[in-house]
N, C-alpha and C positions, 0 to 999 in steps of 0.2 A: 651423762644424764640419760634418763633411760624415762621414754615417752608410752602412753600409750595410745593409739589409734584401731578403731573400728577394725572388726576381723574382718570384713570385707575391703579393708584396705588392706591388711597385713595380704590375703588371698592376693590381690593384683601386686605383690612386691614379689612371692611365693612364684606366680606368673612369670612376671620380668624376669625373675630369678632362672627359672628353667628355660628360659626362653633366650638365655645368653648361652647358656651352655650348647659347647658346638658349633657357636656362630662365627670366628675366628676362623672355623678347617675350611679345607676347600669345597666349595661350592655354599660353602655361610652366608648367611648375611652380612658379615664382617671380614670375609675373605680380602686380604689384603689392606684391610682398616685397622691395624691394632691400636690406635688411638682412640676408636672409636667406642671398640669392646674395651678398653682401658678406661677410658671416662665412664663408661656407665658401671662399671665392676665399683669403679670407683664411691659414684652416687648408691649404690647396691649396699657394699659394705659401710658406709657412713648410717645408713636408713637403719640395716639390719645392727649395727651398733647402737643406736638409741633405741632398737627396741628391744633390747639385750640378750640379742640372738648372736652372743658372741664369736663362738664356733663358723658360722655361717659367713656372718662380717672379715673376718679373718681370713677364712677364704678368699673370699672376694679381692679383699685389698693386699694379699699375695700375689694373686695373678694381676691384677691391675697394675703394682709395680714390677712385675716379669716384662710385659707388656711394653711400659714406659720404658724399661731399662734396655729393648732389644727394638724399640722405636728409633725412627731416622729422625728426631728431635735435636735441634741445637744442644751440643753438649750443657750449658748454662740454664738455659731449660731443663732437661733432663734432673740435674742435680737440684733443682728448684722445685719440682715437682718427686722427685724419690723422699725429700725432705719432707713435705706436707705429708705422703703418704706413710714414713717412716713415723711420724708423731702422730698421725692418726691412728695406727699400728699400735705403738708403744699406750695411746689411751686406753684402746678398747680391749687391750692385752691387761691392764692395770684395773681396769674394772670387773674383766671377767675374774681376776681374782686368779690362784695359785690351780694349777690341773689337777684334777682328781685325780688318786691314787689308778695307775695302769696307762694315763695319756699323758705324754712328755709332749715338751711344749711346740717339737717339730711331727707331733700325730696326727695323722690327718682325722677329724672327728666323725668323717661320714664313712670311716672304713669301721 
């Protein structure tokens, strides 16, 4: 389902969005938190999916299960949250529809 909200909200998601990036390495903000960069990649890519910034979403909810998957998470956790993010994946993978001719479906869209 694909929403629309004020461009000065899309701008502060655009924000968040750049504002993750990098914050995982050393000396981040998220240095040593991959849960933490993981949960918001996660809220990033759900948001950026409903506003059918799907390339974007994608992203996001890649590295967010990289993250979960290489987290110190109870293994049954783990599996419980790759699942959510795995069918969150497969929706907004289904809506964005088939790649355009030259992007296969492991290109990265911001190269």
């Amino acid at each position: 389902m694909q929403i629309d909200i004020p461009k000065t909200d899309v701008n502060i998601v655009d924000a968040a969005s750049r504002g993750i990036e990098g914050a995982g390495a050393p000396g981040g903000r998220f240095e040593g938190k991959p849960l933490v960069e993981a949960s918001i990649r996660d809220m990033l890519g759900d948001v950026y999916g409903k506003l059918g910034e799907y390339s974007t979403a994608v992203a996001h909810l890649r590295r967010a299960l990289e993250l979960f998957e290489d987290s110190e998470i109870a293994p049954e956790m783990r599996d419980a949250v790759r699942g959510t993010l795995e069918k969150r994946l497969a929706a907004i993978t289904a809506a964005a529809g088939p790649p355009s001719p030259g992007q296969g479906a492991d290109s990265d869209p911001d190269e």
